[in-house]
ZALO-596355 format. One record per residue: residue in one letter; x, y, z of N, C-alpha, C, O in turn. Coordinates in steps of 0.2 Angstrom, whole numbers, padded with zeros to 4 digits, always signed. Example, Ala and Ser with C-alpha at 12.3 -4.5 7.8 and 13.67 -1.06 7.14 Angstrom:
BEGIN
A+0066-0028+0039+0062-0022+0039+0066-0016+0039+0071-0017+0042 S+0064-0011+0035+0068-0005+0036+0064+0000+0039+0067+0006+0040 
end
This chain:
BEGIN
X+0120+0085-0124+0116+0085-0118+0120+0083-0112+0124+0078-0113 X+0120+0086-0107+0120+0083-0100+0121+0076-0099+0117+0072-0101 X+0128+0073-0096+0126+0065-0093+0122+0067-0087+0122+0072-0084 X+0119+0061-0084+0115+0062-0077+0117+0055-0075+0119+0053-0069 X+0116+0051-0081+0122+0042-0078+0125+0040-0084+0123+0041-0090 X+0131+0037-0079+0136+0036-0085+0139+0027-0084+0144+0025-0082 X+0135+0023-0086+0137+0014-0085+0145+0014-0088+0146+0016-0094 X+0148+0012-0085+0155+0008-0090+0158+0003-0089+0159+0001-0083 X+0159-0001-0094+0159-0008-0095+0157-0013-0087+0161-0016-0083 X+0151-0012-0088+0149-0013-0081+0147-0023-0083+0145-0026-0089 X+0148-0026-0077+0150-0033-0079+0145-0036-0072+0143-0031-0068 X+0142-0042-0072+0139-0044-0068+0138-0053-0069+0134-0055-0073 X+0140-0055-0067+0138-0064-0068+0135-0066-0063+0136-0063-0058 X+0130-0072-0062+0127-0076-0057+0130-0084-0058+0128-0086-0063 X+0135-0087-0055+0138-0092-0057+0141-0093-0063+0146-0089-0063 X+0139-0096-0069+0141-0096-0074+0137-0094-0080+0139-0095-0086 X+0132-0090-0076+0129-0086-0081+0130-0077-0082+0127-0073-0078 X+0134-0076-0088+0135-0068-0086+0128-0064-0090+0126-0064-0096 X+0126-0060-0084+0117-0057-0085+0121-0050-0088+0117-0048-0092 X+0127-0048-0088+0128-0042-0090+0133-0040-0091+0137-0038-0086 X+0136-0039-0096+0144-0040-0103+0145-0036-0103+0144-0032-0108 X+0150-0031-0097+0154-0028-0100+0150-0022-0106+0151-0022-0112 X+0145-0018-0101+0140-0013-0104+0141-0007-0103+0140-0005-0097 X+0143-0002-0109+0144+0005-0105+0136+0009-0109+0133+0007-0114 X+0135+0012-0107+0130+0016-0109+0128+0022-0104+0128+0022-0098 X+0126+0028-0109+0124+0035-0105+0117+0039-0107+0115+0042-0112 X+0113+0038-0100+0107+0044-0101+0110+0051-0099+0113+0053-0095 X+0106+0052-0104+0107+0059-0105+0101+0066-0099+0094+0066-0100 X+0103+0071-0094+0097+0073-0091+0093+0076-0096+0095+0079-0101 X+0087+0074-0092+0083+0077-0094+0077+0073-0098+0072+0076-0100 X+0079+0067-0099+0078+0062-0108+0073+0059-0104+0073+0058-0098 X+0067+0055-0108+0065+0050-0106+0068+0043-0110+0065+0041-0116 X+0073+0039-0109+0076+0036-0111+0073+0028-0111+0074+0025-0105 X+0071+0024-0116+0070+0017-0117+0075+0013-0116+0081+0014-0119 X+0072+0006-0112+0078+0002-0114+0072-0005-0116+0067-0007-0113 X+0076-0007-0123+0072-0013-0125+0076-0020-0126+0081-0019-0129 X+0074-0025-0124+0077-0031-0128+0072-0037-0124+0068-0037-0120 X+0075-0043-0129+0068-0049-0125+0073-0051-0118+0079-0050-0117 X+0067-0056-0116+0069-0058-0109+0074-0062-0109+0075-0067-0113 X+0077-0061-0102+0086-0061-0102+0092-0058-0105+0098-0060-0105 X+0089-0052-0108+0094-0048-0112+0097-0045-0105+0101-0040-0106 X+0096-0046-0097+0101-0041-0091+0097-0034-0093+0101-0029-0093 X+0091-0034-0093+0089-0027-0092+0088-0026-0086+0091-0022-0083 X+0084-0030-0083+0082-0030-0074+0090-0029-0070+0092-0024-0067 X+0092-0034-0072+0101-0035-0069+0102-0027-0069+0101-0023-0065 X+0105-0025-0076+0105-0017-0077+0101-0013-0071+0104-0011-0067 X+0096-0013-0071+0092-0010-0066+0096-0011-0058+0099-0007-0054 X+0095-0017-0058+0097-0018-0050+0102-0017-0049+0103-0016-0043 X+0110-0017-0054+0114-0016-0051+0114-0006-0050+0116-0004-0045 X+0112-0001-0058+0111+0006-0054+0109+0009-0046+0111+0014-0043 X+0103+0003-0045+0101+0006-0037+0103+0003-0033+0100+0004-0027 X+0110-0004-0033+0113-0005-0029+0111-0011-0025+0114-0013-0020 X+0105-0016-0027+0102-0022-0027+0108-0028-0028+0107-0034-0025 X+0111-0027-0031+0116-0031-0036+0123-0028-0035+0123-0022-0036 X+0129-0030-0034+0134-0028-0034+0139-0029-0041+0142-0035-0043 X+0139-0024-0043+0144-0027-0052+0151-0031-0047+0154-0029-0042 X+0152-0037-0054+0159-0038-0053+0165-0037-0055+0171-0040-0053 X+0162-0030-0060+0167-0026-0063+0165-0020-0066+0159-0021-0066 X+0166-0013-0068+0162-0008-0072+0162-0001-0066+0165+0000-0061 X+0160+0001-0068+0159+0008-0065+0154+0010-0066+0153+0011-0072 X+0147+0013-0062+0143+0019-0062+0142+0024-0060+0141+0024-0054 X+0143+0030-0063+0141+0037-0062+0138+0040-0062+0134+0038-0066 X+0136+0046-0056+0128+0050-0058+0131+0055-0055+0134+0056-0050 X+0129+0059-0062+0132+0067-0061+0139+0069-0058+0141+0073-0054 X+0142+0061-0063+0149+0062-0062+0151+0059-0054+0157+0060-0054 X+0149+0056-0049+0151+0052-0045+0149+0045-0043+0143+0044-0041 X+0155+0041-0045+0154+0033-0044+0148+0033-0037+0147+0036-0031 X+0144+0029-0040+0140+0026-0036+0140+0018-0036+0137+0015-0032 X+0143+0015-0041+0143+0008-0039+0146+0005-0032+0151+0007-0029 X+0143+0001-0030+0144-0003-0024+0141+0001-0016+0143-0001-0010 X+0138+0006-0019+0134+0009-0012+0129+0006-0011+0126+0005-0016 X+0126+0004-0005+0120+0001-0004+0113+0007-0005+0112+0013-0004 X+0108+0002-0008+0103+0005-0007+0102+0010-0005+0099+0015-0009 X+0103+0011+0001+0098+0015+0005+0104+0023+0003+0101+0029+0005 X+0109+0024+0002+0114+0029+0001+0113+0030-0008+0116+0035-0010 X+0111+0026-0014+0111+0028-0019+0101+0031-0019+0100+0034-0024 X+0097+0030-0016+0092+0034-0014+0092+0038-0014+0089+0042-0017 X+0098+0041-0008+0099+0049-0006+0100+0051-0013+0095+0053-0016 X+0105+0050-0016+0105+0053-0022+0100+0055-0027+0100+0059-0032 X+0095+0051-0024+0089+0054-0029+0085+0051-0037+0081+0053-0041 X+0090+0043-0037+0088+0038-0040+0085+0032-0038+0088+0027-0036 X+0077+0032-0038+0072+0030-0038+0070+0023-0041+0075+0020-0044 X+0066+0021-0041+0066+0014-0045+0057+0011-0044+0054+0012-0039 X+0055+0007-0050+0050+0004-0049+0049-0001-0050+0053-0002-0055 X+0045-0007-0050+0045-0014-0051+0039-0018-0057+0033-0017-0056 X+0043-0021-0063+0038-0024-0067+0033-0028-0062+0029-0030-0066 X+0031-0030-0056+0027-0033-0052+0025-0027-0045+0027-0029-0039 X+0022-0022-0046+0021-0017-0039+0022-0022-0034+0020-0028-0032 X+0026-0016-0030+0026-0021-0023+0021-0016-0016+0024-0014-0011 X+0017-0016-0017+0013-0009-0015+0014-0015-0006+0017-0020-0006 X+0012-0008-0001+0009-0012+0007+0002-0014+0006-0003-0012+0005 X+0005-0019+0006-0006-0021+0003-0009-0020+0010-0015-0019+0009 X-0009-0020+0014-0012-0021+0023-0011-0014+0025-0012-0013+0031 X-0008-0009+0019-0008+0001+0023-0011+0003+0018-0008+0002+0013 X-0016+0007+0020-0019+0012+0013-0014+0016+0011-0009+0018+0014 X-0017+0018+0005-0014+0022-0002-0011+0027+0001-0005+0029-0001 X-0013+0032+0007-0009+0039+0009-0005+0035+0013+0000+0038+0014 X-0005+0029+0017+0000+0028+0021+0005+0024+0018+0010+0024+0021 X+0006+0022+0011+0011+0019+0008+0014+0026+0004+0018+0024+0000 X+0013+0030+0004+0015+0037+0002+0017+0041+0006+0022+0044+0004 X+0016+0041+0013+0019+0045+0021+0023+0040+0023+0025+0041+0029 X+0025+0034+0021+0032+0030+0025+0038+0031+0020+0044+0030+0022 X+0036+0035+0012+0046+0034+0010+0047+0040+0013+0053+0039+0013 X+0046+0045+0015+0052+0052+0014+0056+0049+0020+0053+0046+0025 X+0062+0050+0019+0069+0048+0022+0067+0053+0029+0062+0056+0029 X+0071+0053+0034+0071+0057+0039+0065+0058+0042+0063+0064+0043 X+0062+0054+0045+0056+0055+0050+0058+0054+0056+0061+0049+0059 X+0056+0063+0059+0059+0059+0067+0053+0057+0070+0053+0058+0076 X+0048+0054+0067+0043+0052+0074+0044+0043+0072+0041+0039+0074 X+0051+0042+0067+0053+0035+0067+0058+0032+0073+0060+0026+0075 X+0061+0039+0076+0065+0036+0084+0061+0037+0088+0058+0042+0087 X+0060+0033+0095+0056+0033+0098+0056+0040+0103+0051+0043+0106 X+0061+0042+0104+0061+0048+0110+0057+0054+0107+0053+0057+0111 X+0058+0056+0099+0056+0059+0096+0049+0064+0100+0048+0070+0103 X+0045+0060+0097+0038+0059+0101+0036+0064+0105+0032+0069+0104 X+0040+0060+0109+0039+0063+0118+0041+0068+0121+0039+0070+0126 X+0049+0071+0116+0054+0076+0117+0052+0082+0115+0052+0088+0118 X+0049+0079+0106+0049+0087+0103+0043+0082+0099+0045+0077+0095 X+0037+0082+0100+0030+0083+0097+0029+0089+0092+0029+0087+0086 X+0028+0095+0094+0029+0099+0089+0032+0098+0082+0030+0098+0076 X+0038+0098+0084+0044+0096+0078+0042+0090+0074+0043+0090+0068 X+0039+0085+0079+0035+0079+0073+0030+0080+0070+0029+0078+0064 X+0027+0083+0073+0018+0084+0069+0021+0090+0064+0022+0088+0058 X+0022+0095+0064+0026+0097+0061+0028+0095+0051+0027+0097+0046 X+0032+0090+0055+0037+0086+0048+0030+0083+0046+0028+0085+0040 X+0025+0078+0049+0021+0074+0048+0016+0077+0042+0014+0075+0037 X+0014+0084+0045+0009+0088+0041+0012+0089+0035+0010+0088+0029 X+0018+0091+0035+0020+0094+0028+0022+0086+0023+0021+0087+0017 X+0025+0080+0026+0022+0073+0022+0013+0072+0020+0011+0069+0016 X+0012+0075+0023+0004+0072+0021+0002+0077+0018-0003+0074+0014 X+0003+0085+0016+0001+0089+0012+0004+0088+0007+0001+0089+0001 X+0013+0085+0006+0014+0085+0001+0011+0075-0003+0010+0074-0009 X+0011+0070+0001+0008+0065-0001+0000+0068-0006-0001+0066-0012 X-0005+0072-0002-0010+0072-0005-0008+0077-0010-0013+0079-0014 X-0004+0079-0011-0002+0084-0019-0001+0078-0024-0004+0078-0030 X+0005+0074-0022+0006+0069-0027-0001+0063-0028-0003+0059-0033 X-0003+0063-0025-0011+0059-0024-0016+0062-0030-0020+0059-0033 X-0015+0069-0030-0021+0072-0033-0016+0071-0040-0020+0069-0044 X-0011+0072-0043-0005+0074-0049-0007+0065-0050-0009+0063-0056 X-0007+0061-0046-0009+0051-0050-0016+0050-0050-0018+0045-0050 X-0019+0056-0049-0026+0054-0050-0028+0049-0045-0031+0044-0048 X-0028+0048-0038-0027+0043-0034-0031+0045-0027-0033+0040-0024 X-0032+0052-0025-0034+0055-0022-0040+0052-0018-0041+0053-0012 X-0044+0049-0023-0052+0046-0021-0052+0039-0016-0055+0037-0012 X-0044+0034-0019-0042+0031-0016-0039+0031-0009-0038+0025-0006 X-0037+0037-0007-0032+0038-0001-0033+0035+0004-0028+0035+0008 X-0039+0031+0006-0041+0029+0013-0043+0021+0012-0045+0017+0016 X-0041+0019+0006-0044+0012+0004-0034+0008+0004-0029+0011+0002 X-0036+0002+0006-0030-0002+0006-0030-0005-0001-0033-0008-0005 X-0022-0001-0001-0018-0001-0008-0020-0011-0012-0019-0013-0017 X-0021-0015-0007-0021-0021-0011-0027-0021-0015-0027-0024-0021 X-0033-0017-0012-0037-0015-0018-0038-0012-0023-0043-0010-0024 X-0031-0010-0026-0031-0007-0030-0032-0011-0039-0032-0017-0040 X-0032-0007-0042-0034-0011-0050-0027-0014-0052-0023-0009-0049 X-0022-0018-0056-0016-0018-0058-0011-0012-0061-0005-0013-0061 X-0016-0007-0063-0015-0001-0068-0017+0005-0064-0014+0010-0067 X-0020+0007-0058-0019+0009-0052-0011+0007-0049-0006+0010-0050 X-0010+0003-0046-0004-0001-0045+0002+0003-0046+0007+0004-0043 X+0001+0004-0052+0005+0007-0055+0006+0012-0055+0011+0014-0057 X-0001+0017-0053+0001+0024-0055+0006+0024-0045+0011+0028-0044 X+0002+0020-0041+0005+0023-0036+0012+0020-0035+0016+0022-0031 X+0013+0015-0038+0022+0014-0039+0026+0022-0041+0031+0024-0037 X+0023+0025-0045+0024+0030-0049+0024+0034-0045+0030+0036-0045 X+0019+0038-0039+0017+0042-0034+0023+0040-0027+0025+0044-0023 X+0024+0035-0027+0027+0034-0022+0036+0038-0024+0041+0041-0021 X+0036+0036-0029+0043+0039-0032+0045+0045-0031+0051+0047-0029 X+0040+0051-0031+0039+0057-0029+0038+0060-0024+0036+0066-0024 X+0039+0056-0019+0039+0056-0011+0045+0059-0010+0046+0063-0005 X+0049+0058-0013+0055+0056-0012+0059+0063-0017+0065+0063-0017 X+0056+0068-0021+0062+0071-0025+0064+0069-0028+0069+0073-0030 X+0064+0062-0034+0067+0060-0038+0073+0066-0044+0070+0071-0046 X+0078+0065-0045+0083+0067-0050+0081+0061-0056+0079+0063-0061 X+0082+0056-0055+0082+0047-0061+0076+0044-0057+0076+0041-0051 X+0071+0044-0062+0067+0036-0060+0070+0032-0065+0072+0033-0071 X+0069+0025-0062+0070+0019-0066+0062+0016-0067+0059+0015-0063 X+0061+0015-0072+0054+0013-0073+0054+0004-0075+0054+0005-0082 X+0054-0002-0074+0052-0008-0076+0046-0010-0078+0042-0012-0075 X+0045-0010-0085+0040-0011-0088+0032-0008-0084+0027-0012-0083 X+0031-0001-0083+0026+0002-0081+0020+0001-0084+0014+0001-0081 X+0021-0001-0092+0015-0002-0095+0012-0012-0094+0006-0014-0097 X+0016-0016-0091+0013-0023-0090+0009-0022-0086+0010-0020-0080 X+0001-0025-0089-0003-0028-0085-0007-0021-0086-0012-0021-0082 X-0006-0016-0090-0012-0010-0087-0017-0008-0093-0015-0011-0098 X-0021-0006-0093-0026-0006-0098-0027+0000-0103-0029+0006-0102 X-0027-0001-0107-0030+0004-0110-0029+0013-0109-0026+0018-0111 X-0034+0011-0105-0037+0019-0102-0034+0022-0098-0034+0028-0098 X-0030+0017-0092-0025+0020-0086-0017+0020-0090-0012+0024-0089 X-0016+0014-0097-0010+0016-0100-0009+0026-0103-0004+0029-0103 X-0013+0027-0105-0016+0034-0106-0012+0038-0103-0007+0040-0105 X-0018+0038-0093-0015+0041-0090-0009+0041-0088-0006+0046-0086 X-0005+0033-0087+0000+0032-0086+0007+0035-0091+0012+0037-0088 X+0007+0036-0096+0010+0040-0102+0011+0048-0099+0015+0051-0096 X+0001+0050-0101+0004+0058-0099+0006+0060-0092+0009+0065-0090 X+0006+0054-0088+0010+0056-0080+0016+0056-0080+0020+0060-0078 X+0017+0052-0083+0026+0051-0087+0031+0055-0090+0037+0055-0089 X+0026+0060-0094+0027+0066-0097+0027+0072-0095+0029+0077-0097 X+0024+0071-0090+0024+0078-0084+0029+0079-0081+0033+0084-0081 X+0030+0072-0079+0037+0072-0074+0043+0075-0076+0047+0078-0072 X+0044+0074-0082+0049+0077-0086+0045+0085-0087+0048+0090-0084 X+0041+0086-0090+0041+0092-0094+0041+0098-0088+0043+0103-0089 X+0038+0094-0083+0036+0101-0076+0040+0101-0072+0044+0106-0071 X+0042+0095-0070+0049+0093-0065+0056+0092-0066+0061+0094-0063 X+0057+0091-0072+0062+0091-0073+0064+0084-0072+0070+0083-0073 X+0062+0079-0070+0061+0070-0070+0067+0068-0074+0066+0072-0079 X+0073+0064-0075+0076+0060-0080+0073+0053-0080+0072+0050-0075 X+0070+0051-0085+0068+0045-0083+0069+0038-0088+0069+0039-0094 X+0070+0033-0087+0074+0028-0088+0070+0022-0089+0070+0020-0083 X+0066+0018-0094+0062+0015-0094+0064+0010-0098+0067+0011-0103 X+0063+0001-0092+0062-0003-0097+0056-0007-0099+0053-0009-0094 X+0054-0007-0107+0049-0007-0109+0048-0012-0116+0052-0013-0121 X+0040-0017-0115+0040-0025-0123+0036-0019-0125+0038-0017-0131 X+0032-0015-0122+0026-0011-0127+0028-0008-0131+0027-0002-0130 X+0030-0009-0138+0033-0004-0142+0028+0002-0143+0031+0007-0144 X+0022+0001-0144+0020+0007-0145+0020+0013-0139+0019+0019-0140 X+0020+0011-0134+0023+0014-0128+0029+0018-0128+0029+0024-0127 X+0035+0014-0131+0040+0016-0132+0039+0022-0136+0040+0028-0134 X+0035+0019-0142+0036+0022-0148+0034+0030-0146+0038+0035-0147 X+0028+0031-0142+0024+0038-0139+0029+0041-0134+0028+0047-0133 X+0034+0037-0130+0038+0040-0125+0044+0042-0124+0047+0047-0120 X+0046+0038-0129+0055+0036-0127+0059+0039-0133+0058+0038-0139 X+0063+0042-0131+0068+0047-0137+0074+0049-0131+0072+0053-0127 X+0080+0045-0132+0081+0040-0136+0081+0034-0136+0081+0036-0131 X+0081+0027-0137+0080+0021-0138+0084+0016-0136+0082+0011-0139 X+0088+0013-0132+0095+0010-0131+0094+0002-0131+0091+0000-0126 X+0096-0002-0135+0092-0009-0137+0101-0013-0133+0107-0012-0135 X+0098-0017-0128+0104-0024-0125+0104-0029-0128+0099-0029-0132 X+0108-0034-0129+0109-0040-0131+0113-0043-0130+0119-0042-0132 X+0110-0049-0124+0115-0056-0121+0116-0050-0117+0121-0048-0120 X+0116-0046-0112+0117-0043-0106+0124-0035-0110+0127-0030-0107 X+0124-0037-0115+0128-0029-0118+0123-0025-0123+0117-0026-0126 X+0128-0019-0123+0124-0014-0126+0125-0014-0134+0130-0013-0137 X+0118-0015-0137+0120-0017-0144+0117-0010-0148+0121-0009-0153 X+0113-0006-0149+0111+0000-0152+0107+0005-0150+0103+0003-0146 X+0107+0012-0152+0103+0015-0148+0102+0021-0153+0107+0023-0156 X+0097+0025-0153+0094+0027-0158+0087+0031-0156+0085+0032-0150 X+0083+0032-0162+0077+0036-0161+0072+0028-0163+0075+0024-0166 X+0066+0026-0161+0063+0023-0161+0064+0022-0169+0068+0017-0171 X+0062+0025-0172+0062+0024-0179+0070+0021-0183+0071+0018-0188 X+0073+0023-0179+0082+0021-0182+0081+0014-0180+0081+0010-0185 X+0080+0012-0174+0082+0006-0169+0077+0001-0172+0077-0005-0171 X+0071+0004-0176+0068-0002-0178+0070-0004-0186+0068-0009-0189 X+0076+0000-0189+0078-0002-0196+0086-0003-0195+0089-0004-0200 X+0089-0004-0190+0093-0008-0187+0095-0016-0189+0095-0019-0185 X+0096-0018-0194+0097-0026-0196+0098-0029-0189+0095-0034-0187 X+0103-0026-0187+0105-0030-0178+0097-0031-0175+0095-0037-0173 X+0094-0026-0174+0089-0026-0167+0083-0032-0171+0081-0037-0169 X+0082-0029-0179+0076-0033-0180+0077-0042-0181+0073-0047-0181 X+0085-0042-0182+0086-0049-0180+0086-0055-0173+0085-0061-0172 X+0088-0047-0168+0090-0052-0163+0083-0050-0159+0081-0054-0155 X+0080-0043-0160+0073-0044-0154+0067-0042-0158+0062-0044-0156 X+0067-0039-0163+0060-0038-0167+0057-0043-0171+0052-0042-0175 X+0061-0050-0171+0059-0053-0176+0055-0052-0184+0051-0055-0187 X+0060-0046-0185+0059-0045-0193+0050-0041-0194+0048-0038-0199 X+0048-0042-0188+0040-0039-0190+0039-0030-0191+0035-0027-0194 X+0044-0029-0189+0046-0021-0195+0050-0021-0200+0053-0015-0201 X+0050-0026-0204+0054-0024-0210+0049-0023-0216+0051-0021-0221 
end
């Protein structure tokens, strides 16, 4: 299969704690790809150094074959890898279609002359953000919500529109952190088959770290298990759970 990111020996310390050892690892396009391990294993670290959050202090990252380590945020974006947060960070004070019409990159009614110059050319851009906002609205089942401020949203709503907001934008690689914490039941459901869309319709790469193992279990192929901030195995669900390594150091034996 296809690399789409290529980690090498990627390294990161905060003082005298190294959150991430010298880890190389590869998603493959196309994959919904898990990453599991307990807290403090540098999964988050891992996250933020791909989207540029975090500067490694050694390693190399690739996407589709060009380093991207050390580019700031707003330039590994362009590129089309996305990212979402174990704690939504929604606009709690702009409703649901307006935290949806603020990511697409390139708005000219964000420079001020714009406006006033070329009106057309903005309303324009504006309608076709808002036609495509309310396509991905209808695709997260959110649509009913569009005019309500996102802080009232359910924790599990939260989430689909983390999710919705990703899609603003084109993604190539979502990075997903723990999507299934805090959601319930019946929106974890919806939240799964949205997930599996993205890939199956779109062509989505997506990159999830994930405690729900039955989550994993339903989503993720292939598997990639961290330890102490390195890459310790990776596999099919089922491989990674008869792993001697994985069940000692993060399953605590409860699948053997």
């Amino acid at each position: 299969m296809t690399p789409i990111l290529q980690v090498d020996r990627l390294t990161k310390s905060f003082g005298g704690v190294l959150a991430v050892n010298n880890c190389s690892l590869t998603i493959s396009e196309g994959t919904i790809t898990g990453l599991i391990g307990p807290n403090g294993a540098g999964k988050t670290t891992l996250f933020n150094l791909i989207t540029g959050a975090e500067k490694p202090n050694a390693g190399r990252i690739r996407f589709r074959g060009r380093r991207i380590d050390g580019l700031a945020p707003h330039r590994i974006f362009h590129h089309g890898i996305i990212r979402t947060f174990q704690v939504p960070r929604e606009l709690k004070t702009m409703t649901v279609l307006e935290n949806l019409m603020l990511v697409p990159a390139g708005q000219r009614g964000e420079q001020i002359w714009n406006p006033l110059l070329f009106p057309g050319s903005v309303a324009r851009q504006e309608q076709r953000n808002y036609d495509k906002a309310m396509d991905v609205l209808d695709f997260v089942e959110l649509s009913h919500h569009r005019d309500e401020f996102a802080s009232s949203l359910s924790g599990g709503q939260k989430k689909l529109l983390e999710l919705a907001r990703t899609l603003m934008c084109d993604p190539k690689l979502i990075l997903l952190d723990e999507p299934g914490a805090g959601v319930n039941r019946v929106l974890m459901q919806k939240l799964v088959t949205k997930i599996e869309l993205l890939r199956e319709q779109l062509g989505v790469t997506i990159f999830i770290i994930e405690h729900d193992m039955d989550l994993v279990s339903r989503l993720c192929d292939p598997v990639i298990v961290m330890s102490e901030g390195a890459y310790l195995a990776e596999g099919t669900i089922d491989e990674v759970k008869r792993d001697e390594r994985v069940l000692d150091a993060y399953l605590g034996g409860q699948y053997r």
